[in-house]
C-alpha positions, 0 to 999 in steps of 0.5 A: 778171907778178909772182904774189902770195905766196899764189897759185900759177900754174895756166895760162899761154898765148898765143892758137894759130895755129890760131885765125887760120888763115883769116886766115892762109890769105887774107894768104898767098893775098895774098902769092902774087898777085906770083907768080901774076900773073908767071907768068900774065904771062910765060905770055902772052909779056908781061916783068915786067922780073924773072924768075919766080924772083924774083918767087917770092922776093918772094912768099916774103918777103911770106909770112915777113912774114905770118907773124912779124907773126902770130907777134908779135901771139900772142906779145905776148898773154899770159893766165894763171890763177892759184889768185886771178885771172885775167890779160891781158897785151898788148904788147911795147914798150907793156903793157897789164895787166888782171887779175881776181879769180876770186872776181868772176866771174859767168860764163864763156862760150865762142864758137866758129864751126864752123871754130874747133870743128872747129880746137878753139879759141874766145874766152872771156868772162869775165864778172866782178861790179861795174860798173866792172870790166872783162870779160874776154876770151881770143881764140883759146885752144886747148881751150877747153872744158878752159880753163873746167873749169881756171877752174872747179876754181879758182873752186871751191877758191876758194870752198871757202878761204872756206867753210873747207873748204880 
């Protein structure tokens, strides 16, 4: 995302693992099913037709295969601040663009479950003035208390350019 002439980066980043790690945590356990039914299974003296160590491959390529999806998924999500707006970009191959100016925004709210705070992470709404513009939302950002105060000092300085303190 190309910044304009007048408008500096202030924060850029992508949603952290530590937000989906209950996620993570079920896909992996549905990973291990192949793995634990064989060895229930060959533990009982009933044949799987393939050997426990194979079955242990299996669950370990089912379990890479959860956690590239999860790596692709935070990594084609990128949110940035900027001293002007702030900014979504979703997608790889297709985008998805959406950008605000932080000088529209009418308020920010922070949503944590007690996992999420204990994990220090939480989705921010951004809630922006006019009815046709679209709210704003960053899933799964580490800190999140820091990034509103980030968001904040640039509302500030934004407000102070057009009281021409700044």
């Amino acid at each position: 995302m190309k910044l304009l002439d007048d408008e500096d980066l202030v924060w850029q980043g992508h949603p952290t693992w530590r937000a989906q790690f209950m996620r993570l945590v079920g896909f992996l356990a549905l990973a291990a099913i192949p793995l634990v039914l064989s060895v229930v299974l060959a533990a009982n003296g009933v044949g799987t037709g393939l050997p426990v160590w194979q079955w242990l491959l299996v669950t370990a390529a089912l379990a890479l295969v959860v956690l590239a999806v999860d790596a692709l998924r935070r990594f084609a999500t990128l949110y940035q601040v900027t001293t002007r707006r702030i900014r979504i970009r979703r997608g790889i191959l297709s985008r998805r663009n959406q950008s605000a100016s932080i000088g529209r925004l009418q308020s920010i709210d922070i949503s944590q479950s007690a996992l999420a705070r204990v994990l220090n992470v939480g989705d921010i709404d951004f809630s922006t003035a006019g009815e046709d513009s679209p709210d704003f939302r960053f899933d799964g950002v580490g800190a999140p208390n820091e990034m509103v105060q980030i968001v904040e000092r640039a509302l500030e300085n934004i407000d102070d350019t057009r009281a021409g303190l700044g």
